[in-house]
C-alpha positions as CSV (number, residue, x, y, z in Angstrom):
1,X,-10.8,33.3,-36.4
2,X,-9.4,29.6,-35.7
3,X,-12.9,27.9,-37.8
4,X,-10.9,30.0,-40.7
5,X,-7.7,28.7,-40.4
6,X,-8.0,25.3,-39.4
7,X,-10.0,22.5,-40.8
8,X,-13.1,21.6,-38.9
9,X,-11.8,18.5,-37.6
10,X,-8.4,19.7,-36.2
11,X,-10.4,22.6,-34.9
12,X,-12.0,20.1,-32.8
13,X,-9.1,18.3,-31.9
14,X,-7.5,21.4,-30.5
15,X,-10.5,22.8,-28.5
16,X,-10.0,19.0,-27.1
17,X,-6.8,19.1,-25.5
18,X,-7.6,22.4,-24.8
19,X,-10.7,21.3,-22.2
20,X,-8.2,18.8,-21.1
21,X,-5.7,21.0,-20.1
22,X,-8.0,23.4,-18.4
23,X,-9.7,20.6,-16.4
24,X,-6.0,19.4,-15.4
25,X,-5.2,22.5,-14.1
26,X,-7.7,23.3,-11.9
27,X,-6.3,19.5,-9.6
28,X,-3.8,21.7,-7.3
29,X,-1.5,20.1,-4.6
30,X,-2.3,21.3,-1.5
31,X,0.2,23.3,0.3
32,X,-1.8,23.2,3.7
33,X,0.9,21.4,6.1
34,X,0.1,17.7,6.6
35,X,1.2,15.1,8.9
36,X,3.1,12.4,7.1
37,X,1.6,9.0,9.2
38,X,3.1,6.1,7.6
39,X,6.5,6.8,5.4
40,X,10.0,5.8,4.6
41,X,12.4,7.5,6.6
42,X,13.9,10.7,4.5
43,X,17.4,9.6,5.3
44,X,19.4,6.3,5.1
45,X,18.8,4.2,8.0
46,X,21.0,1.2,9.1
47,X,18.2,-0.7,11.2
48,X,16.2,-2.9,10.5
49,X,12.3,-1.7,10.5
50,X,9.1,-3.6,10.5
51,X,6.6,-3.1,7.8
52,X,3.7,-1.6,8.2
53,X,1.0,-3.0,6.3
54,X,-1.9,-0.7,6.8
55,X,-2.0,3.3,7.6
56,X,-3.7,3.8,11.5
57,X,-5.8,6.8,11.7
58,X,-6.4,8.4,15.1
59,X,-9.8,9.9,15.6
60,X,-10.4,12.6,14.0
61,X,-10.1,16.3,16.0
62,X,-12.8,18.1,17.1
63,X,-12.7,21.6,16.0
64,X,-10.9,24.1,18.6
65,X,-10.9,27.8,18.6
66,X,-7.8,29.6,16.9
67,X,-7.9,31.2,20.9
68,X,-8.3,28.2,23.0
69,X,-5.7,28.5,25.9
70,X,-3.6,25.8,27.0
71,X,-4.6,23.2,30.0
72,X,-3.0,24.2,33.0
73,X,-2.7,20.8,35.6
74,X,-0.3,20.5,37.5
75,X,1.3,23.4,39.5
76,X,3.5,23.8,36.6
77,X,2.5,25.9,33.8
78,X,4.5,26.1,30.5
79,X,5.1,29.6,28.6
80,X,2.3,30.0,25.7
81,X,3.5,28.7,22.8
82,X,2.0,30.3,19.0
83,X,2.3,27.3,16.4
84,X,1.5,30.3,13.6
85,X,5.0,31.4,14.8
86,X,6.7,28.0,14.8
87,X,8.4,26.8,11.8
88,X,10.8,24.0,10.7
89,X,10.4,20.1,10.3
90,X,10.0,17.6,12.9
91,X,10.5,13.8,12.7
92,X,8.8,11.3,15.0
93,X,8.5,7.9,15.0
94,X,8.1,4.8,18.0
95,X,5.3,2.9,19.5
96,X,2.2,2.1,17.7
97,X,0.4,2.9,21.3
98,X,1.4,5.9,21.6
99,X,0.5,6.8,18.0
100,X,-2.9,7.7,18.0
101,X,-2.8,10.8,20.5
102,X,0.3,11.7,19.4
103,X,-1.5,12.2,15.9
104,X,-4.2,13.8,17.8
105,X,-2.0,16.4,19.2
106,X,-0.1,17.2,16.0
107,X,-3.1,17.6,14.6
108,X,-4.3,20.1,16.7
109,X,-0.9,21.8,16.3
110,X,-1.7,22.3,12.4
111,X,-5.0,23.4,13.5
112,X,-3.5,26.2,15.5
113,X,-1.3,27.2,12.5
114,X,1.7,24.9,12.3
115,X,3.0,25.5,9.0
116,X,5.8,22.7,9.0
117,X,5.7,19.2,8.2
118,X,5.4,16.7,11.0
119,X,6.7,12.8,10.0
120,X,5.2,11.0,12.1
121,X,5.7,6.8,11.6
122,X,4.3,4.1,13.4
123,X,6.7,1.3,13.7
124,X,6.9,0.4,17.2
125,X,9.1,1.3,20.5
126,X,12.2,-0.5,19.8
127,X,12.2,0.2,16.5
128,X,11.8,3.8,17.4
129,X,14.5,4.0,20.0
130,X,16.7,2.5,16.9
131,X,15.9,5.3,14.7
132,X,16.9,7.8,17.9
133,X,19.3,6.5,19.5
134,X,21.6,4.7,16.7
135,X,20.2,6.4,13.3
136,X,20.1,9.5,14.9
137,X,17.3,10.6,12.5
138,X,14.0,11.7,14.4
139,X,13.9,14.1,16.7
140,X,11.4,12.7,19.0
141,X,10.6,9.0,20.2
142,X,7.6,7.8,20.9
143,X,7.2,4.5,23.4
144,X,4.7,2.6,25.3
145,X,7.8,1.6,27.4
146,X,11.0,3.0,29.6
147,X,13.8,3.3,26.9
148,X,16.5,-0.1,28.5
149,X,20.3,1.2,29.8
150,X,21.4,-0.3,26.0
151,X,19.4,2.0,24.6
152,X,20.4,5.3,26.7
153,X,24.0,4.0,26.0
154,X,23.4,3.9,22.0
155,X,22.3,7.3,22.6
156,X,25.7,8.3,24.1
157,X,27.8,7.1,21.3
158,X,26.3,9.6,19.1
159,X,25.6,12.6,21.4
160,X,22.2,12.3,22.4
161,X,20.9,12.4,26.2
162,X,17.2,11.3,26.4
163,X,15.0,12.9,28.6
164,X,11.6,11.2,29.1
165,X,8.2,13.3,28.9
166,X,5.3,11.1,30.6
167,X,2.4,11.9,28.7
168,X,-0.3,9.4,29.6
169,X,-1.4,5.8,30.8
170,X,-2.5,2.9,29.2
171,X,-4.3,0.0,30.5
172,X,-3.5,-3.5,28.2
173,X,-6.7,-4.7,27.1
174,X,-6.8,-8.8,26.7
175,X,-9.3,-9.2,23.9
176,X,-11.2,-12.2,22.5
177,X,-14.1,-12.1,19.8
178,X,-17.6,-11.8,21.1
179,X,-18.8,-14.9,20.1
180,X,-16.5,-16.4,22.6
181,X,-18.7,-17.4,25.4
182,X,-16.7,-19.3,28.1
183,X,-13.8,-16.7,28.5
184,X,-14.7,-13.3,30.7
185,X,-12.2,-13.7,33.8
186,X,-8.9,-15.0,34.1
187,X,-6.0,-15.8,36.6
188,X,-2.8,-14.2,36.1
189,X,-1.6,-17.9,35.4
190,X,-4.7,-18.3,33.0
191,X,-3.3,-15.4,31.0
192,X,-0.2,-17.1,30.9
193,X,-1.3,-20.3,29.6
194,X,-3.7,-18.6,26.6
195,X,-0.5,-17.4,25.6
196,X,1.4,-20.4,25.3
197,X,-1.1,-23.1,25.4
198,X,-2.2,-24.8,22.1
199,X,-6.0,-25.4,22.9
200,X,-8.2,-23.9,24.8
201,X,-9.3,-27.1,26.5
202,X,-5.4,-26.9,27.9
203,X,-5.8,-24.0,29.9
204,X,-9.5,-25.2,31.2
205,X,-10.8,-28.2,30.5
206,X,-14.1,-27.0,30.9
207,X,-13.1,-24.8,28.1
208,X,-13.3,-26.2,23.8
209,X,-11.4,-28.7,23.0
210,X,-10.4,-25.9,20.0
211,X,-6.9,-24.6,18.6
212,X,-6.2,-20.8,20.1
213,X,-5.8,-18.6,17.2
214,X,-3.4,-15.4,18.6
215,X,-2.7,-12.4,17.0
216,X,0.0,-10.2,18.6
217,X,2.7,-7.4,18.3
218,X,5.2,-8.1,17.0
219,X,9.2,-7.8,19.3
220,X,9.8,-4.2,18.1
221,X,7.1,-3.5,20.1
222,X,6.7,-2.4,23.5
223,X,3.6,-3.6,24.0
224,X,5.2,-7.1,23.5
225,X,8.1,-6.3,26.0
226,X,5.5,-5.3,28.4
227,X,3.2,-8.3,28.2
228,X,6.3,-10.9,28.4
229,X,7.7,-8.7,31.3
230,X,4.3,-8.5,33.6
231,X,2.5,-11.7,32.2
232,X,5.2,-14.3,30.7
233,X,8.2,-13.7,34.0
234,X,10.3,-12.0,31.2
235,X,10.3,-16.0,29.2
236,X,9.8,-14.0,25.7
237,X,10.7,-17.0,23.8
238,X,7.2,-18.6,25.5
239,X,4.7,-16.3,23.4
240,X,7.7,-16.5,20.3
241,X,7.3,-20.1,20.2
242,X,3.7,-20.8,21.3
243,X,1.4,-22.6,18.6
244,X,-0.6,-21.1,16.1
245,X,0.6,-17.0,16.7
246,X,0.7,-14.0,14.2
247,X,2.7,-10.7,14.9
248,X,2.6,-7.9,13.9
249,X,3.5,-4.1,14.4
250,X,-0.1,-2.9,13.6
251,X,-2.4,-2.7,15.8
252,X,-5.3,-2.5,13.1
253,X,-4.5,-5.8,11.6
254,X,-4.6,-6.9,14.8
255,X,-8.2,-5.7,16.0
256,X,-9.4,-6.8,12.9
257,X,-8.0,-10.6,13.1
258,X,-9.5,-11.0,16.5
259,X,-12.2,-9.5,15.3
260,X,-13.7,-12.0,12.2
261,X,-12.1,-15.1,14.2
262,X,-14.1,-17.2,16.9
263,X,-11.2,-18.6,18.5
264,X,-8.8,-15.9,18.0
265,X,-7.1,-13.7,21.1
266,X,-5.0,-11.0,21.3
267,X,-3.7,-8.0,23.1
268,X,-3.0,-4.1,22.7
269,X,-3.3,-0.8,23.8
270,X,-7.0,0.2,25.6
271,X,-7.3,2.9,22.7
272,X,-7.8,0.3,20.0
273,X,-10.4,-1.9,22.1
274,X,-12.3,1.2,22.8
275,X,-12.5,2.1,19.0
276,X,-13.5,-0.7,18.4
277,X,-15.4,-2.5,21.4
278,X,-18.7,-3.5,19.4
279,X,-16.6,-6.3,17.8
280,X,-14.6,-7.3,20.5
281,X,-14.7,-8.8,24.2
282,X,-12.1,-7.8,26.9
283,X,-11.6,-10.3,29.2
284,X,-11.5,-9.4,32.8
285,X,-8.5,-10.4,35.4
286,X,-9.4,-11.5,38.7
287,X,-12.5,-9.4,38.4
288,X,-10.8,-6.3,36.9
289,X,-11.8,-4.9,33.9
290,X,-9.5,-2.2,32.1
291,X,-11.1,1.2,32.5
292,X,-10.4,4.8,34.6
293,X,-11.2,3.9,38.2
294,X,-8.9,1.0,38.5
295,X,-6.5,2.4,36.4
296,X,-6.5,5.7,38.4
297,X,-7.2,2.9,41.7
298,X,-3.9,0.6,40.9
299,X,-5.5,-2.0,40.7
300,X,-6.0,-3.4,37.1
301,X,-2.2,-5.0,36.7
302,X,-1.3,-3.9,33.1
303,X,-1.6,-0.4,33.4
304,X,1.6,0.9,31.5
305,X,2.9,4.7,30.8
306,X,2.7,6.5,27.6
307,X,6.0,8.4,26.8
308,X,7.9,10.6,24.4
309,X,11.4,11.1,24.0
310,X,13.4,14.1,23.2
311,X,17.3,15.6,23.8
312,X,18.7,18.8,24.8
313,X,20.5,19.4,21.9
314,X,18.0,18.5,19.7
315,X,15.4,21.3,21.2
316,X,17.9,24.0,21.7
317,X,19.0,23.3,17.6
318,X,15.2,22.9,16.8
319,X,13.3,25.0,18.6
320,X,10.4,23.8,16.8
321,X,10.5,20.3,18.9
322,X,10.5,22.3,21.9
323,X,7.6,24.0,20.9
324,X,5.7,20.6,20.0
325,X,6.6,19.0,23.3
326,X,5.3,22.3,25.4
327,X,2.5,22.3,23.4
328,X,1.5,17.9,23.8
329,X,2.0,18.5,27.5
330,X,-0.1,21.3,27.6
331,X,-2.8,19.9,26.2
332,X,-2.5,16.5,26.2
333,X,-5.0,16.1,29.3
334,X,-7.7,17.4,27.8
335,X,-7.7,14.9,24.8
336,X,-6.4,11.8,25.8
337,X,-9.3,10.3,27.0
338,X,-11.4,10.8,23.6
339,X,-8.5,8.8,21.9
340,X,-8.7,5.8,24.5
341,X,-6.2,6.6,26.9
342,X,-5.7,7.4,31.0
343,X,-4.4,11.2,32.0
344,X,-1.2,11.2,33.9
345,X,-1.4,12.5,37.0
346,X,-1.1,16.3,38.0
347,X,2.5,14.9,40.1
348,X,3.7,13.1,36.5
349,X,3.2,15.7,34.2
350,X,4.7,18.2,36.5
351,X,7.6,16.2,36.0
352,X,7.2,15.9,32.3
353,X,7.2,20.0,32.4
354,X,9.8,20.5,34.9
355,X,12.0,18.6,32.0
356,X,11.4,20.4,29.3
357,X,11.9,23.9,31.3
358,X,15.4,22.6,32.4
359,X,16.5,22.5,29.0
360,X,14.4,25.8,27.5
361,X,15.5,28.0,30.5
């Protein structure tokens, strides 16, 4: 026996480290697949690529039967796809919109038995079309924006062809903190002027004779491209150069400036106001708030699409991409309004499915 070998004291020494060892090895790594949400890019990349400060978290899935079929809409209806029988890598990466329910989705994809590793970064839509279209490193983009001719053409020089896969709407929610009082409806011009303007008593003098405190994305976004496009007449260097104004690529940091600051506004996708609407206002324009009906109606004015972006070569190498894309269309309509977001008509995501078959037929 050890107690007549050793001496009592290293005899306790050894039964020491040998608890230790035995606690340390029942800490395992997991080896269930996970989906990689904020990351450095696995290969060298020659752009230049906001940081992100904090990790954003989509809401988390509801459980779903290992049976549950996919959501026909459309007159179009994708062949069945079996993510226990997909394998291989995929790399994502793009707009911080369009983030949150594509999380949701590959999510649901590990649910179903994906057993590969999705990377999925949120960095924003230009930045993503950089990592596509010049890096040539992810295999899909994601964008709260059409990709630009410059962009299709940076594509070209390294053998990629973009095809575009609608897979949603968003409506731009204008945000202020709730215990701003005077602001609930503005003019288009208004919304211009909050934007640029250094008080709010500049915009309306009825208004506080207070410095406006802003808190925006940042350029690589397409959220910004989209508010300086349908609010500022395409002037970008307006909101770059107004007074008092913070960018940034995350949306989070962004809710949650607005959020502890009076005087503060802001904008960003509808999925972040509706996650977190008890500590915000949206502000109304010219009596239209941001929500289904006038979405669906036309009528709220910064309804935008959600996209993703893939290439034919890419899914005919990986067929693993393929088999995420059928799989987001397929079911992206019956999710998309839990995460905050509008469904795309059964006419857009027809098209959306008619694009992928043309490339996996």
């Amino acid at each position: 026996m050890l107690s007549h070998i050793l001496p009592a004291s290293k005899l306790l020494l050894l039964v020491a480290v040998m608890l230790t060892l035995s606690c340390g090895s029942s800490v395992v790594e997991s080896e269930a697949p996970i989906v990689d949400e904020v990351s450095e890019t696995e290969a060298p990349v020659q752009v230049d690529l906001p940081a992100v400060e904090e990790e954003i978290v989509a809401p988390a899935p509801e459980p779903l039967a290992a049976d549950a079929p996919q959501t026909a809409v459309g007159s179009i209806r994708l062949p069945e796809v079996d993510p226990l029988e997909v394998e291989g890598d995929i790399s994502v990466a793009g707009s911080s919109t369009v983030f949150p329910l594509s999380q949701a989705i590959h999510d649901r994809f590990i649910q179903y038995g994906y057993a590969g590793r999705i990377k999925l970064d949120s960095v924003g839509s230009s930045a993503g079309f950089r990592l596509f279209c010049q890096a040539g490193v992810t295999d899909i983009s994601n964008a709260s924006r059409p990709i630009r001719e410059e962009e299709v053409a940076a594509c070209e020089r390294i053998g990629r062809q973009p095809i575009e896969f609608r897979v949603g709407t968003d409506a731009l929610a204008i945000v202020v903190n709730p215990e701003n009082d005077f602001v609930t409806d503005v003019t288009p011009d208004e919304l211009a002027a909050l934007f640029s303007a250094e008080k709010w008593s500049d915009v309306n003098p009825e208004w506080p004779n207070e410095l406006i405190e802003r808190f925006v994305p940042g350029e690589d976004s397409g959220t910004f491209d989209f508010f300086v496009e349908e609010v500022l007449g395409e002037n970008e260097a307006t909101l770059l150069n107004a007074p008092n104004t913070e960018f940034s690529e995350d949306d989070s940091y962004i809710q949650q400036s607005i959020a502890v600051n009076p005087n503060a506004i802001g904008f960003f996708g509808y999925a972040y106001y509706k996650e977190n609407k008890d500590a915000l206002k949206v502000i109304s324009i010219e009596g239209v708030v941001p929500n289904a009906e006038a979405v669906e109606g036309g009528d709220y004015p910064l309804a935008r699409p959600l996209l993703i972006y893939s290439d034919a070569e890419i899914i005919r190498e990986k067929p693993q991409v393929g088999a995420l894309i059928n799989f987001y269309l397929s079911n992206v309509n019956r999710i998309i309004e839990s995460v905050g977001y509008f469904p795309s008509s059964p006419q857009m995501l027809d098209q959306a499915e008619a694009n992928l078959l043309q490339v996996t037929q």
